[in-house]
DRENDOTI-401233 format. One line per 2 residues: their letters; for each residue z, x, y of C-alpha. Coordinates in pm, 1 decimal, always signed. Example, Ala and Ser with C-alpha at 12.3 -4.5 7.8 and 13.67 -1.06 7.14 Angstrom:
% DRENDOTI-401233
as = +780.0 +1230.0 -450.0 | +714.0 +1367.0 -106.0
***
This chain:
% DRENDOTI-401233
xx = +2628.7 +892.3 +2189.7 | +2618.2 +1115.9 +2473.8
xx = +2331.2 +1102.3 +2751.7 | +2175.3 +1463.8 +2616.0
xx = +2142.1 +1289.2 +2233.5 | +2033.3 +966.0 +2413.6
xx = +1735.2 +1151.0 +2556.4 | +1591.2 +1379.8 +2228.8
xx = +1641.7 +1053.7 +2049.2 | +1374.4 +881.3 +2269.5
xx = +1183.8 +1202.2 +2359.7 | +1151.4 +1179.5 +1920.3
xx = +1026.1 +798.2 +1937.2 | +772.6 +851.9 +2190.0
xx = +634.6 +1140.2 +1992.6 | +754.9 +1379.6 +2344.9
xx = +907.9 +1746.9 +2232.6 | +1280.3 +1703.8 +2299.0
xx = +1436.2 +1923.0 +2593.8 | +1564.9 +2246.8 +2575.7
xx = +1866.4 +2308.5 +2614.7 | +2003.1 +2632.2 +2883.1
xx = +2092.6 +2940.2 +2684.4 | +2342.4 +3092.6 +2834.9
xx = +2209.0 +3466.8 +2955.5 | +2454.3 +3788.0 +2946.0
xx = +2351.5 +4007.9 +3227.2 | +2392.2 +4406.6 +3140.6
xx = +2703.7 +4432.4 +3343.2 | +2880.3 +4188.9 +3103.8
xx = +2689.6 +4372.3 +2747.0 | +2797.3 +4686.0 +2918.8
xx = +3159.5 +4609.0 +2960.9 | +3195.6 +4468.5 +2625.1
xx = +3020.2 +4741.3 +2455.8 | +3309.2 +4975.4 +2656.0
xx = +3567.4 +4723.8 +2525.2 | +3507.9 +4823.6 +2172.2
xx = +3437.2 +5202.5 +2246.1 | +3798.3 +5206.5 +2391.8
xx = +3952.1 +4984.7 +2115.0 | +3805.5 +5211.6 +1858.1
xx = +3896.6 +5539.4 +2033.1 | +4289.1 +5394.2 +2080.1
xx = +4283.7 +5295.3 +1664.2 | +4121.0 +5545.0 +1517.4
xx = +4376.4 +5804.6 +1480.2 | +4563.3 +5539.9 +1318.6
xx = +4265.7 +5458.5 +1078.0 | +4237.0 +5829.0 +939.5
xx = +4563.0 +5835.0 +870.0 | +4565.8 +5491.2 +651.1
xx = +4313.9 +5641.4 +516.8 | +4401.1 +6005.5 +432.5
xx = +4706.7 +5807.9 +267.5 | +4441.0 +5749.5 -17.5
xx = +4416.6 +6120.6 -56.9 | +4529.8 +6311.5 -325.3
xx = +4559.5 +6651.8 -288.1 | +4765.4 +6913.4 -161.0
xx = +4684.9 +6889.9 +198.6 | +4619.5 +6597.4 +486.7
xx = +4329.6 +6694.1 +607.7 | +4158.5 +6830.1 +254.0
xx = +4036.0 +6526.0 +69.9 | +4091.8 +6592.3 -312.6
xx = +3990.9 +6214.5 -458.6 | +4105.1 +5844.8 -394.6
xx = +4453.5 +5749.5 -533.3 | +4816.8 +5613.8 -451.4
xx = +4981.5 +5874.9 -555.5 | +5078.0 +5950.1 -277.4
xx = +5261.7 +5639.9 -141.6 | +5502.8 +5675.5 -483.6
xx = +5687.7 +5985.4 -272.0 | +5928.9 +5760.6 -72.7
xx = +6076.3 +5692.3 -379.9 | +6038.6 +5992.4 -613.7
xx = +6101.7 +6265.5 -298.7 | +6436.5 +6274.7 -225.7
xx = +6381.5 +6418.9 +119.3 | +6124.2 +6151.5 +191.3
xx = +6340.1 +5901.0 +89.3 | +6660.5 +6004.1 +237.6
xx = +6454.0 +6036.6 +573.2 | +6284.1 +5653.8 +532.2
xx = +6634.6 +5518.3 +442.4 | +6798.4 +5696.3 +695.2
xx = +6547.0 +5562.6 +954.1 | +6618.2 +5219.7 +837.6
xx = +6969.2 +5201.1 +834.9 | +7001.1 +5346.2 +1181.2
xx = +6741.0 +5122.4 +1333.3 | +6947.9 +4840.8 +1173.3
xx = +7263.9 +4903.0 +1353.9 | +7142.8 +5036.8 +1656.0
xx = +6956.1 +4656.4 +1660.7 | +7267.8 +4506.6 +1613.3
xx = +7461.5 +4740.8 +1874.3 | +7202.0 +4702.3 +2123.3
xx = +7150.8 +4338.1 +2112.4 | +7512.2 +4215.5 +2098.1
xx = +7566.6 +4428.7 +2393.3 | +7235.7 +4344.1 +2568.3
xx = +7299.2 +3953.2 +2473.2 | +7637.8 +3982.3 +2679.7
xx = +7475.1 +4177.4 +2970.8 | +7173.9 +3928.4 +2991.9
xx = +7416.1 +3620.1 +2963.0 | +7639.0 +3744.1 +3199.3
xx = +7317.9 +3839.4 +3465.3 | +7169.0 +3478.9 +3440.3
xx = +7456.4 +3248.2 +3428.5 | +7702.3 +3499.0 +3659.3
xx = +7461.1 +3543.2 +4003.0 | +7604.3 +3780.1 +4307.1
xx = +7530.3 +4115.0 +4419.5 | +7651.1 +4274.0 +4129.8
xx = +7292.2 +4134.1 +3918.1 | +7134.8 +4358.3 +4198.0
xx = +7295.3 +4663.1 +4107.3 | +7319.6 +4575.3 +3743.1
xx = +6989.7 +4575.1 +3719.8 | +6926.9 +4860.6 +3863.0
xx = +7119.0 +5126.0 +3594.9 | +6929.8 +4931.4 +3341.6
xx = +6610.3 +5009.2 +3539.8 | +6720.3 +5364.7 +3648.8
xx = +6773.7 +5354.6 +3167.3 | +6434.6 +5195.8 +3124.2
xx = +6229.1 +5454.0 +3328.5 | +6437.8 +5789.9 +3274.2
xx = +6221.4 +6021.4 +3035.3 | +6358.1 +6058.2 +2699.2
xx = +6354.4 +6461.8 +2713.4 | +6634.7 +6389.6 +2988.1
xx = +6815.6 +6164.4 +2804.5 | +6837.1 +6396.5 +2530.0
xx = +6983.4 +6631.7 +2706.1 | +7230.0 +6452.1 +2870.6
xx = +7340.0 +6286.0 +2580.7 | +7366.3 +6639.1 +2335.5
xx = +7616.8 +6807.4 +2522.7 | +7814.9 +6460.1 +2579.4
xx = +7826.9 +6388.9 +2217.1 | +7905.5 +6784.1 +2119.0
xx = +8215.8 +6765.0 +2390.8 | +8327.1 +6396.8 +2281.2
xx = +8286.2 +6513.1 +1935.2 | +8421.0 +6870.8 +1888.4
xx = +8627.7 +6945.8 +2211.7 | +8806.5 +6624.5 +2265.1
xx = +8813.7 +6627.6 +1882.1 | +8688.5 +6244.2 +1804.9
xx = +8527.2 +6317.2 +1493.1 | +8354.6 +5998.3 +1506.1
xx = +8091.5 +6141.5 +1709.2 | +8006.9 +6465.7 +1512.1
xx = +7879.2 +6206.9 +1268.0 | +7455.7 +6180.9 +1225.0
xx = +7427.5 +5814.1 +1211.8 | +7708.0 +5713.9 +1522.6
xx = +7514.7 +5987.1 +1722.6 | +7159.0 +5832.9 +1632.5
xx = +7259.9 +5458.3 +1696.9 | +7376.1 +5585.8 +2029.3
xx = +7079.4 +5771.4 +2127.1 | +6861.8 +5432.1 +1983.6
xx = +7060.4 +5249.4 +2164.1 | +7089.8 +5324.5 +2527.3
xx = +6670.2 +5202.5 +2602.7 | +6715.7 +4895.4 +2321.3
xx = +7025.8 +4723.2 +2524.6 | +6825.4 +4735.8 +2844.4
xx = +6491.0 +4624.6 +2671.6 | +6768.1 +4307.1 +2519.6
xx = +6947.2 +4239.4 +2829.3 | +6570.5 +4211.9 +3023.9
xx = +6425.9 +3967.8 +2788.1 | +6787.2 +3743.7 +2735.4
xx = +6832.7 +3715.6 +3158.8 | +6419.7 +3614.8 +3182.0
xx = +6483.2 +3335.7 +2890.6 | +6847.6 +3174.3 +3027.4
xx = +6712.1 +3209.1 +3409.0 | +6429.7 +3001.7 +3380.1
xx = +6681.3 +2716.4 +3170.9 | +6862.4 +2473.7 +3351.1
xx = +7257.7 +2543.3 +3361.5 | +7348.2 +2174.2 +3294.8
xx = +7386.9 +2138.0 +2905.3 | +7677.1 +2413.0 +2965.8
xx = +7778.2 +2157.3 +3278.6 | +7850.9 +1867.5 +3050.2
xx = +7995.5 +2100.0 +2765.4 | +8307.2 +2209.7 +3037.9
xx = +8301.7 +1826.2 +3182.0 | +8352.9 +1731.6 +2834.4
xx = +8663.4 +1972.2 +2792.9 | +8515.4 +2237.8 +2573.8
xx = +8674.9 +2575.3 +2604.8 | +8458.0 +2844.9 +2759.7
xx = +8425.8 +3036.6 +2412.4 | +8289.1 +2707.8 +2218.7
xx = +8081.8 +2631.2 +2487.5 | +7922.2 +2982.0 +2447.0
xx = +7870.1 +3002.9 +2036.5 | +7715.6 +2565.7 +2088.1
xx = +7520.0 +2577.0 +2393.3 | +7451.2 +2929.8 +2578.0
xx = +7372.9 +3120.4 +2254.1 | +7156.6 +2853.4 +2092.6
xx = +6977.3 +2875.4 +2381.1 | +6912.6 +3248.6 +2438.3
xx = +6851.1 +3216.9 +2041.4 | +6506.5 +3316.0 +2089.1
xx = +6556.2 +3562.1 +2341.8 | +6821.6 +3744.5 +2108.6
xx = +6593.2 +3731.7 +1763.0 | +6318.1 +3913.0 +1955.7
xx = +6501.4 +4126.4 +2155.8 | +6681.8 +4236.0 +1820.0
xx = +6335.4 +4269.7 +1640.8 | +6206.2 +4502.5 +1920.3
xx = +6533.1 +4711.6 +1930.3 | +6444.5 +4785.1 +1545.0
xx = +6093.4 +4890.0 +1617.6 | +6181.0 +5092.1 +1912.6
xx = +6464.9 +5284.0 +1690.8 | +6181.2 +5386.7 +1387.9
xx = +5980.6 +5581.4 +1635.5 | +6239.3 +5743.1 +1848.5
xx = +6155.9 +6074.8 +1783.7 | +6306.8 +6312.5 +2074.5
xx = +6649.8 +6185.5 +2157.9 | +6692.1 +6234.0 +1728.7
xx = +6583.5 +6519.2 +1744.3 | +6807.1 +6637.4 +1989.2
xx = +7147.1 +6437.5 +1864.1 | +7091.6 +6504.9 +1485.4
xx = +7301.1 +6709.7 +1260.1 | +7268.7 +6850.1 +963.4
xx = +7197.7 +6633.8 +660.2 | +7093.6 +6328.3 +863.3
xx = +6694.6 +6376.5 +925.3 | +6528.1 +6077.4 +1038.7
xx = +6197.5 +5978.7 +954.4 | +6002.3 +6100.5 +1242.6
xx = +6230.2 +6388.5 +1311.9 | +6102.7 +6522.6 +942.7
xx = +5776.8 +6419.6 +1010.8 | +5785.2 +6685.0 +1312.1
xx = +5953.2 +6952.7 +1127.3 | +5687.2 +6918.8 +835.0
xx = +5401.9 +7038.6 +1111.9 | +5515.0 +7417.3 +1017.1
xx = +5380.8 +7385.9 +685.5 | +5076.8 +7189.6 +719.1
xx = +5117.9 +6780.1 +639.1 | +5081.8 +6659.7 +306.4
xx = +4896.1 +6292.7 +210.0 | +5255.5 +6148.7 +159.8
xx = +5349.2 +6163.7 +517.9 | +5058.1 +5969.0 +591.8
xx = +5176.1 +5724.8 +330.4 | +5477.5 +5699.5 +430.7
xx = +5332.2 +5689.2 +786.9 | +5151.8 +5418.3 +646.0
xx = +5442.3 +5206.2 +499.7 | +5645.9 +5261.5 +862.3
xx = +5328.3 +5140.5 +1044.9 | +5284.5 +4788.5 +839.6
xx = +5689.8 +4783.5 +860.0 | +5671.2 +4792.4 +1227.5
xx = +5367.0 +4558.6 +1274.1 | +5596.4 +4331.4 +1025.7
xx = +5877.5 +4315.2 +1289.4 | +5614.9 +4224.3 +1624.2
xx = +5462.6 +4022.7 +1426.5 | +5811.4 +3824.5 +1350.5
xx = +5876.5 +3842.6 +1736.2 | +5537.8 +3691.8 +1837.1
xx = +5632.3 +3390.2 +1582.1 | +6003.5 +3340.0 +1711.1
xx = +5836.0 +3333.6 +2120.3 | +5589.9 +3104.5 +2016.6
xx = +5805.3 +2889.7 +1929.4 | +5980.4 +2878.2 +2201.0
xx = +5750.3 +2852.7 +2412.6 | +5641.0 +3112.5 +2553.5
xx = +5233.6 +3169.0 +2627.7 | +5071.8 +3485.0 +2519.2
xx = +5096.3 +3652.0 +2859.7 | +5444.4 +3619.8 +2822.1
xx = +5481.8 +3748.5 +2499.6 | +5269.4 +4033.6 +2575.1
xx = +5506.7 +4119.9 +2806.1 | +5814.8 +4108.7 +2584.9
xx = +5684.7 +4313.0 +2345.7 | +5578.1 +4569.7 +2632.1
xx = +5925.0 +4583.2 +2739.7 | +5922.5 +4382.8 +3062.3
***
């Protein structure tokens, strides 16, 4: 029994009232600050909460509720454009995921366990990718892919979905090599020490030791790289081509004739699709290790 029961228990015997215990007292600064907390939280979410909820709608028009139904949310399958858009989306984040973190695995490998002055610069062209605008990468990259494609004549890159996965690809690999260097740097080199003392080829040594241990690192970075492909909307809509609309790019193009209640839907479906995937990163960082500060930062790109 602790001293504070000790004392109501004889303050009760002797017939005393028992003490009163300190209420703690919020002083207006800290009611004002929280009240501003959710004013800001709400004002950040609540273009996302119409739109869940002029999903619902069924009508002709977004922003002219008809009457409550899901309807709407059966066009990704029954729309061809819709779907062809969603798929499209989906398939190209895929690979560009894949692309980006096999190459962003190597580079963040390579920065961690390979120290000199070449990490400097390195690092620097993946900065100098990180923090260039996307309207400039756009545009560097559409008249690249138009003379690789068509005046070199590699057909290869006329195609839609090579010139989307490259587009996707260029901010994901960065975004992969970042968060694979920050998990091996702060890991002691000597497992891979004893696997070379003990005569295991550099490639085994790799695939048993280094990879297991960026393992983590790789699964999130990969997740990310998917989430950051489903919303790139302005390098695909530079680098597309005919027949090979992504999601948002369509999305964009529907604003000329007003949006219908299946794009929020659909907007809808994306939304709980992408919350899916940060939701599978948080998992694989926690456990690994990493504190919530530190996964905050992973998923914000740094």
């Amino acid at each position: 029994m602790t001293e504070l029961h000790a004392t109501r228990a004889m303050a009760v015997a002797s017939g005393a009232k028992p003490p009163r215990t300190r209420r703690t007292r919020h002083s207006a600064t800290d009611v004002g600050l929280a009240v501003w907390s959710v004013l800001v939280f709400l004002f950040l979410f609540a273009p996302i909460i119409v739109i869940i909820a002029y999903s619902f709608n069924v009508g002709r028009l977004l922003v002219s509720w008809d009457h409550f139904g899901f309807d709407s949310f059966a066009a990704i399958v029954t729309k061809p454009a819709i779907r062809d858009a969603v798929w499209l989306s989906i398939r190209t984040g895929v690979i560009a995921a894949i692309f980006a973190t096999a190459l962003g695995t190597l580079a963040g490998i390579a920065m961690a366990r390979r120290p000199g002055k070449w990490v400097f610069w390195f690092i620097g062209l993946l900065l100098l990718v990180s923090v260039t605008p996307e309207i400039v990468d756009a545009v560097a990259l559409l008249p690249w892919l138009v003379f690789l494609g068509q005046d070199l004549g590699m057909s290869i890159f006329s195609d839609g979905v090579v010139r989307l996965v490259i587009g996707h690809s260029l901010f994901a690999t960065a975004i992969v090599a970042y968060i694979v260097r920050a998990r091996l740097v702060g890991l002691d080199a000597q497992l891979e020490e004893a696997s070379a003392d003990l005569y295991a080829p550099p490639l085994r040594t790799f695939w048993r030791v280094t990879l297991p241990l960026a393992l983590p690192a790789v699964l999130a970075g990969g997740l990310l790289s998917f989430t950051l492909s489903l919303d790139n909307t302005i390098v695909a809509a530079f680098v597309q081509v005919s027949g090979t609309t992504p999601w948002p790019v369509y999305v964009l193009s529907a604003l000329r004739s007003g949006l219908r209640p299946e794009i929020a839907a659909v907007s809808t479906i994306m939304l709980l699709l992408t919350l899916f995937a940060l939701a599978m990163v948080a998992v694989v960082l926690r456990r690994a290790g990493d504190s919530a500060t530190q996964i905050a930062r992973t998923m914000a790109g740094n």
